[in-house]
C-alpha positions in Angstrom: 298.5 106.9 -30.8 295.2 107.8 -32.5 292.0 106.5 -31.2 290.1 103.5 -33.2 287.2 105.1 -35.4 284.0 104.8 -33.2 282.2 101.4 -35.0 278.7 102.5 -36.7 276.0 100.8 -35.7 274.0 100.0 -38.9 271.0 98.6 -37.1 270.4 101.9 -35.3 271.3 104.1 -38.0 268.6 101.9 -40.7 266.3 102.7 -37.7 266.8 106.0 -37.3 266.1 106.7 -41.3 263.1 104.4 -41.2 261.6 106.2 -38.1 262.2 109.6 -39.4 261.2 108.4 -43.0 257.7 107.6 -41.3 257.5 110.9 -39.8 258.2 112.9 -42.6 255.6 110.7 -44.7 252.8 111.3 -41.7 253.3 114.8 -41.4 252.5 114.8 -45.4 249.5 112.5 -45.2 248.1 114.6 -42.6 248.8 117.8 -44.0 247.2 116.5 -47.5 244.2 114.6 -45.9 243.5 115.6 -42.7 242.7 113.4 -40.1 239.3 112.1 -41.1 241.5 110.6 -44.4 244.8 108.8 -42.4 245.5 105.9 -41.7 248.1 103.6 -40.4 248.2 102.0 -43.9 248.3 105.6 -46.2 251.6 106.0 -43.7 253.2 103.3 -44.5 252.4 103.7 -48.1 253.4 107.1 -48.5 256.8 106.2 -46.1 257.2 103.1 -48.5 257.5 100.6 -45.6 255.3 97.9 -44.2 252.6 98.8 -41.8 254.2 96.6 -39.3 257.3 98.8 -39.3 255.0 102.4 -38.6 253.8 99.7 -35.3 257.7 99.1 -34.6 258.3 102.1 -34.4 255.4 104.4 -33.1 253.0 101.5 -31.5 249.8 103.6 -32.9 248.6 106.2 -34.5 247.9 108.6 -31.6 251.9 108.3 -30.3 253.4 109.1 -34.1 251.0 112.0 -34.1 252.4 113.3 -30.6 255.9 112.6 -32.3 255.0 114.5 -35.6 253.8 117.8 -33.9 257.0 117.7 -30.9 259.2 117.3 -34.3 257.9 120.1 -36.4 257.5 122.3 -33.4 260.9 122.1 -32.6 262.5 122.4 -36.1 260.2 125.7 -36.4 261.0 126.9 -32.8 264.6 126.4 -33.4 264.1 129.1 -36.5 262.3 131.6 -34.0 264.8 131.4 -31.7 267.5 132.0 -34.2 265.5 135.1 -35.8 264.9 136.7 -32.4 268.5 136.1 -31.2 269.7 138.4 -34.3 270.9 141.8 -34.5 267.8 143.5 -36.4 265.6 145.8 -34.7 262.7 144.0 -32.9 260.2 145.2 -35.5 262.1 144.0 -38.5 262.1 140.2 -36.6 259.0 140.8 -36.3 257.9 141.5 -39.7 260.1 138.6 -40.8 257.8 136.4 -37.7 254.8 137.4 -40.1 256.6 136.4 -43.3 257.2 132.8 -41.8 253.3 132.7 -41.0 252.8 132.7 -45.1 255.4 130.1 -45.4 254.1 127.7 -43.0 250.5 127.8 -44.6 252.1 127.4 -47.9 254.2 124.4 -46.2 251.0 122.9 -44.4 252.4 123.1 -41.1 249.8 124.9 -39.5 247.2 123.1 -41.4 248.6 120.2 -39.0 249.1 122.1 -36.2 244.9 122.8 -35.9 244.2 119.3 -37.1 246.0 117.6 -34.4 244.4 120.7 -31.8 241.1 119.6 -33.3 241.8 115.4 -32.8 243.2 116.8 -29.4 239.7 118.1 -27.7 239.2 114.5 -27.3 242.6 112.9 -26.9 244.4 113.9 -23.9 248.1 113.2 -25.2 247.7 115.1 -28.3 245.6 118.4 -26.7 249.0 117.9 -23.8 251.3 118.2 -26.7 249.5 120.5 -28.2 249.8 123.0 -24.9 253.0 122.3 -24.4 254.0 123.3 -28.6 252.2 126.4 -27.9 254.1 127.3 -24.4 257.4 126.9 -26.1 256.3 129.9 -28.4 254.7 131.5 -26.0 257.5 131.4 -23.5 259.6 132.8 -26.1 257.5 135.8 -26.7 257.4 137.0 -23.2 261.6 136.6 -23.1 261.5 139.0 -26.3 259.1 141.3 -25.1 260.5 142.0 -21.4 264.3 142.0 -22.5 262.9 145.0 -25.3 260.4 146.4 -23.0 263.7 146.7 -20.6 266.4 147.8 -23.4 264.0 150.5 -24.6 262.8 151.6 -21.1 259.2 151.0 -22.7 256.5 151.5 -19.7 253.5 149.8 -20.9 250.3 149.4 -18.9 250.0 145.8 -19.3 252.8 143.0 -18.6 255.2 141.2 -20.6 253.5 138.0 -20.4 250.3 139.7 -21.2 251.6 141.1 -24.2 252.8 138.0 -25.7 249.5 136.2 -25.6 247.7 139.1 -26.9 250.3 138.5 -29.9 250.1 135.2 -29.7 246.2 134.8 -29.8 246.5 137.2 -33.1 248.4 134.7 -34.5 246.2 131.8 -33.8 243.1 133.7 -34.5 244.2 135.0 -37.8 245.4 131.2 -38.4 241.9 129.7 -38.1 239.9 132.1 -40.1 242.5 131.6 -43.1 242.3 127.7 -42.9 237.9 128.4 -43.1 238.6 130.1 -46.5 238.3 134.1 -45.0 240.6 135.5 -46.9 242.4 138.8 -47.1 240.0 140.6 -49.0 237.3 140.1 -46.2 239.5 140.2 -43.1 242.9 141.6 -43.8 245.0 139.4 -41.7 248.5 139.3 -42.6 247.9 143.6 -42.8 246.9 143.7 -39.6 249.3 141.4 -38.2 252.2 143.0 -39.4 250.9 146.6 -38.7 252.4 145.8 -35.0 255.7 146.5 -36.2 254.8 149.9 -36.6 253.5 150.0 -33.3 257.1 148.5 -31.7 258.9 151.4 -33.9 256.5 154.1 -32.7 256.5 153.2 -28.7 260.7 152.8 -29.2 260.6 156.1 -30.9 258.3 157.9 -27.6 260.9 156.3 -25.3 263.8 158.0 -27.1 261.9 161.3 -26.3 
């Protein structure tokens, strides 16, 4: 005898839409105004729901903000972890890592990453979810590095970990300058960033002898 179908519960599922309707509709304001320009009431506009509901749901400003960045940090982390758990050589993932930079400029992600970093010097949840987005990457890096550092037999002078935040600060450093307008003409980021792959490719191809 079949089971009975599991009963939806319509409440929670309304809920869930709303809640995530309201996140998707901050991450935009934010992304679009920045900080300085958002407010409770451009959320609830741009979510198309009453203000009271973003309250319902979030309680203030500062909490839907910590709930925006743990959500878009974990969708994008997910996609990391999926590229680097491929079957391409490291420096191709890698390349593909500096392609998904572009796209997340283009998408405003990272615009909202350092606009929530900046709010965070002076809110402790937010510059505490901030650390704890960029240790999820971060941890991530040092997995890939040591498990190819180990596969390759690549004796470096410096340590997994090390090498990872050396990446990782490129990242962020080449992040900030293109958000202040320097662009690739002055400092050629996105060149320089993906020139590493060559580097991976040349220290596999010394280990082979």
């Amino acid at each position: 005898m079949s089971s009975p179908p599991e009963r939806v519960d319509g409440r929670r599922a309304r809920g869930a839409d709303t809640r995530a309707q309201i996140l998707d509709a901050a991450r935009d304001v934010l992304t679009r105004d920045g900080y300085a320009g958002m407010t409770m009431r451009s959320i609830a506009d741009a979510a198309g729901v009453r203000a009271s509901l973003v309250h319902y749901h979030f309680g203030g400003k500062q909490q839907l903000l910590v709930t925006v960045l743990e959500r878009e940090n974990e969708r994008l982390l997910v996609r990391q972890r999926a590229l680097y758990a491929g079957s391409e050589p490291l420096a191709e993932k890698y390349r593909t890592a500096c392609e998904y930079l572009s796209e997340d400029l283009r998408s405003g992600y990272v615009r909202l990453l350092w606009e929530l970093w900046a709010v965070g010097l002076a809110d402790d949840a937010l510059r505490e979810q901030w650390a704890k987005a960029l240790s999820g990457w971060r941890e991530l890096l040092v997995q890939v590095v040591a498990d190819w550092m180990a596969e390759f037999h690549v004796d470096l002078p410096i340590s997994p970990r090390a090498v990872a935040t050396l990446v990782g600060d490129a990242f962020l450093g080449a992040e900030t300058e293109i958000l202040a307008g320097i662009g690739e003409d002055v400092a050629p980021h996105l060149e320089a960033l993906s020139s590493v792959a060559g580097l991976i490719e040349w220290a596999e191809w010394r280990a082979r002898g």
